[in-house]
ChimeraX commands (.cxc) that place a marker at each C-alpha (Angstrom):
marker #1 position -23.46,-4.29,15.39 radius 0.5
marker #1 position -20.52,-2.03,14.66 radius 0.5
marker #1 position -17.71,-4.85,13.54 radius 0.5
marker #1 position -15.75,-2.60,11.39 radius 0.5
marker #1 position -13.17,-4.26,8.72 radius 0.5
marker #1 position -9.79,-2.37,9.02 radius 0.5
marker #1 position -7.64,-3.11,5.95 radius 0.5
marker #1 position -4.16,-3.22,7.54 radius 0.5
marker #1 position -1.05,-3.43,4.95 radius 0.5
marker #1 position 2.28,-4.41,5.05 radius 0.5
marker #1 position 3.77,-1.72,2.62 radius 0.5
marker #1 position 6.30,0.05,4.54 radius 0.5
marker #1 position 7.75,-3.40,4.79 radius 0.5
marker #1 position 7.32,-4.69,1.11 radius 0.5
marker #1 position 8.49,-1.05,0.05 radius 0.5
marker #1 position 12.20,-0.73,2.23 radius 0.5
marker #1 position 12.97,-4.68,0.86 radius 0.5
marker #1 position 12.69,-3.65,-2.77 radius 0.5
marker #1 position 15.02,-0.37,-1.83 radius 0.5
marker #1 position 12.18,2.08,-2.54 radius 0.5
marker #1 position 11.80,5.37,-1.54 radius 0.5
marker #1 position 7.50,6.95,-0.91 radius 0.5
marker #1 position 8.42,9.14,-3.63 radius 0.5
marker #1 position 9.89,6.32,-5.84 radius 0.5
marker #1 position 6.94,3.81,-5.48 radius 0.5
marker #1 position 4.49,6.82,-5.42 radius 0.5
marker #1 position 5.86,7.66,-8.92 radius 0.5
marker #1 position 5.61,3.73,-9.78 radius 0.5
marker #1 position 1.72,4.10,-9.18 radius 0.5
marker #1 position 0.82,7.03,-9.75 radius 0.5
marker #1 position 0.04,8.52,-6.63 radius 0.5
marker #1 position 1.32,11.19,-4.31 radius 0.5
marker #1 position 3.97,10.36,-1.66 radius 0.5
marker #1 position 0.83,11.62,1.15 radius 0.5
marker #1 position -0.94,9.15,-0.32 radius 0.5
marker #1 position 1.84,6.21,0.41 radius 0.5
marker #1 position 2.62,7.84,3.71 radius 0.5
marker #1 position -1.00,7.27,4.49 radius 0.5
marker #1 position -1.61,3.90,3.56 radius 0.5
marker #1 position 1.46,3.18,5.58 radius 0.5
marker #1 position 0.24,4.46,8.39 radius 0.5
marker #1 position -3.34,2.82,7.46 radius 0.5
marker #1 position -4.85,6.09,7.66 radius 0.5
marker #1 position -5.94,5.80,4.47 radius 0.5
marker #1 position -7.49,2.51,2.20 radius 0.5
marker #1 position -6.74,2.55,-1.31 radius 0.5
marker #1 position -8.81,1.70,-4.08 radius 0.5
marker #1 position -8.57,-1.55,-5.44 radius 0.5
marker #1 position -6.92,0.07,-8.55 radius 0.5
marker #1 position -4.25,1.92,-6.43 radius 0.5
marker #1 position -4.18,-1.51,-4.21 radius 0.5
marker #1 position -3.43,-3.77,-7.26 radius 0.5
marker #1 position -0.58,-1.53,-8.68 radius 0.5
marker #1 position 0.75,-1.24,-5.53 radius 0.5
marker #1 position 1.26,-4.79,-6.05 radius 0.5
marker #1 position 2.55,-5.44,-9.32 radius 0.5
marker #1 position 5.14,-2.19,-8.65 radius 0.5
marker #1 position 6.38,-4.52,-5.03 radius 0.5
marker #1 position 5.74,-7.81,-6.92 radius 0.5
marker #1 position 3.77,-9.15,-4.17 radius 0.5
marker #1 position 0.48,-10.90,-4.25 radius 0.5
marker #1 position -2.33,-8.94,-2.59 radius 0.5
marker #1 position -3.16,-11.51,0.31 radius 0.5
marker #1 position 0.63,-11.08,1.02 radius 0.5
marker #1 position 0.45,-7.05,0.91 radius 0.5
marker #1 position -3.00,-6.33,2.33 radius 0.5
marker #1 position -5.38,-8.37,5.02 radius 0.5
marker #1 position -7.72,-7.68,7.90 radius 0.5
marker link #1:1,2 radius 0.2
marker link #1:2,3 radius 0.2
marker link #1:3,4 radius 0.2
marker link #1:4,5 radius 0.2
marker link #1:5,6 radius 0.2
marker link #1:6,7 radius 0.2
marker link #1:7,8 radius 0.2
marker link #1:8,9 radius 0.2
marker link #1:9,10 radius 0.2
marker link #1:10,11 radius 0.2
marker link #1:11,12 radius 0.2
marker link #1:12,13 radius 0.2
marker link #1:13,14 radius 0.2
marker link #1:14,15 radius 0.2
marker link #1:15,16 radius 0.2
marker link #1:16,17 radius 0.2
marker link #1:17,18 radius 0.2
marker link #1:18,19 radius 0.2
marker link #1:19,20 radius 0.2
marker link #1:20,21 radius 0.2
marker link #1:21,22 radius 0.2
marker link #1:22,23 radius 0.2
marker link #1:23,24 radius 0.2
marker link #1:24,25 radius 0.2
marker link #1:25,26 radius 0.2
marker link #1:26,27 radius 0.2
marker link #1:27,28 radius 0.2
marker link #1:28,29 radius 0.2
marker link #1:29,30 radius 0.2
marker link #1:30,31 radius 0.2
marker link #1:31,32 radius 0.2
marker link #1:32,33 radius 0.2
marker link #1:33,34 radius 0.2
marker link #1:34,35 radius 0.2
marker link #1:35,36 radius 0.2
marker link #1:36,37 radius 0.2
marker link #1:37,38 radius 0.2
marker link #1:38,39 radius 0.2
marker link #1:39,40 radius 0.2
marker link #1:40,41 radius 0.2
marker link #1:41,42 radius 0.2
marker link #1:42,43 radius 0.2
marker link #1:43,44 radius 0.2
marker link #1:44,45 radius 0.2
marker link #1:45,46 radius 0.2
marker link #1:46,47 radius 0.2
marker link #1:47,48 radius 0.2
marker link #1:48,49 radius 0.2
marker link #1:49,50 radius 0.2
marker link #1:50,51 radius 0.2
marker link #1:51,52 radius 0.2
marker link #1:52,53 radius 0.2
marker link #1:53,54 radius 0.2
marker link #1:54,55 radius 0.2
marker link #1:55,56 radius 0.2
marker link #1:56,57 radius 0.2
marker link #1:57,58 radius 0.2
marker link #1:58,59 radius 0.2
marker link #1:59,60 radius 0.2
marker link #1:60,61 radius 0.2
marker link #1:61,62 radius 0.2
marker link #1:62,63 radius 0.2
marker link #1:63,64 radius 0.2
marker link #1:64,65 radius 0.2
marker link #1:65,66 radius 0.2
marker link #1:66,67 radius 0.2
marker link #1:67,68 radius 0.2
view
């Protein structure tokens, strides 16, 4: 069986209503704005670190940011 889980995000979204530029939130987390652009574009999962400050730097709650 090859069910793969896709973690699909709702970033971009969360990011543009707080005003927030890649760069901006990048700098928020930590991160690189490739790394943002990536996750954006679900090319790339984050860890659950990088997942949970994404959070706290949008103020959303993770079911709200992240789901399958």
């Amino acid at each position: 069986m090859n069910n793969e889980l896709i973690l699909k995000n709702k970033l971009k979204e969360a990011r543009l209503a707080k005003k927030l530029s890649q760069e901006e939130l990048a700098r928020l987390v930590g991160t690189t704005r490739q790394t943002i652009i990536s996750i954006e574009k679900n090319a790339f999962n984050p860890s659950a670190k990088l997942a949970l400050l994404l959070c706290i730097a949008l103020d959303e709650k993770f079911e709200n940011l992240f789901y399958f």
